[in-house]
N, C-alpha and C positions, 0 to 999 in steps of 0.2 A: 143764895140770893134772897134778899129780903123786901120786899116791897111793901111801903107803906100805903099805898093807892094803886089801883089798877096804870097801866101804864100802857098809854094810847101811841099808836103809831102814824105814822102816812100813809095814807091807800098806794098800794104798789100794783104794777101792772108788768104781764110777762106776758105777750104775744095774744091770746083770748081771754087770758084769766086776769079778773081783778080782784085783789086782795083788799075788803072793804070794812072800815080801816082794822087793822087787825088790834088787839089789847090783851093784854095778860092780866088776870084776875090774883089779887096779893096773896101768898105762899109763905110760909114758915120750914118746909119740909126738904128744900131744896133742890126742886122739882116746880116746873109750872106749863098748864098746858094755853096754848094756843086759842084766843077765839077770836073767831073771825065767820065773815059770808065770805064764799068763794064764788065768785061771779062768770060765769062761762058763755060771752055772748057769741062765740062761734058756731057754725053747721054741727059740728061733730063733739060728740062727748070728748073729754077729756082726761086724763087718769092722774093724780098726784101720785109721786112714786118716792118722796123722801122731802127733805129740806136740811138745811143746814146753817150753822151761825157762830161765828169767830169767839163768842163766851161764852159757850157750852161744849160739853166733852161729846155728849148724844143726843139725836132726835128721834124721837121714833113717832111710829104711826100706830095709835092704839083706838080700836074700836071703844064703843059704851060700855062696855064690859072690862079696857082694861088689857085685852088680849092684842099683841103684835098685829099688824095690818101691810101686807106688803105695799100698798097703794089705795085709794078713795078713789070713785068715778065721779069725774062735775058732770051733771047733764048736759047735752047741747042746749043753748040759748036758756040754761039755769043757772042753780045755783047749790052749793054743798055747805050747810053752817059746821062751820068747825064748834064746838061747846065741851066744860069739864065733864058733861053728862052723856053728849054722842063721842060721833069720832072728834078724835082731836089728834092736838101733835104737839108731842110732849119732849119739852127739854130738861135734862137735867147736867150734874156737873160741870157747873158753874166754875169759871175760870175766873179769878182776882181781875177786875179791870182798874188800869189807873186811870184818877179821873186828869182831865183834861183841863189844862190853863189857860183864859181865854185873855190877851192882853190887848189894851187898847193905846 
């Protein structure tokens, strides 16, 4: 997957956590990670434990380093930046998408 500009999403929310707005930074490699703040306004910490997405083969959880990550902790009433340089969460194998006809 190739991107010619980072490519910005909707902020998404899932019961405590808000996904603030999440964007992929442009890739040649076919490979691209995840950045985004992860917004945690609950009592209680929270733990990311995977993700997944219909044009990609794999997600994985890779700390700064690169190395597998079973899960991220968000803090209670914080927050976890996902970045190419900290943890992130990386997708690769990239599935052909067809584009979509929009008629009026």
């Amino acid at each position: 997957m190739l991107l010619s500009a980072p490519a910005p999403a909707h902020e998404q929310t899932q019961k405590n956590i808000k996904i603030v707005p999440p964007w992929v930074p442009e890739t040649g490699a076919g490979q691209v990670a995840l950045a985004s703040p992860l917004k945690n306004s609950g009592a209680k910490a929270a733990r990311l434990l995977g993700g997944s997405t219909p044009i990609a083969a794999r997600v994985t959880l890779l700390d700064g380093k690169g190395k597998p990550r079973s899960g991220f902790t968000i803090p209670a009433r914080g927050e976890l930046t996902l970045s190419a340089e900290g943890p992130h969460i990386l997708s690769s194998g990239f599935k052909k998408v067809r584009p979509t006809t929009i008629s009026s």
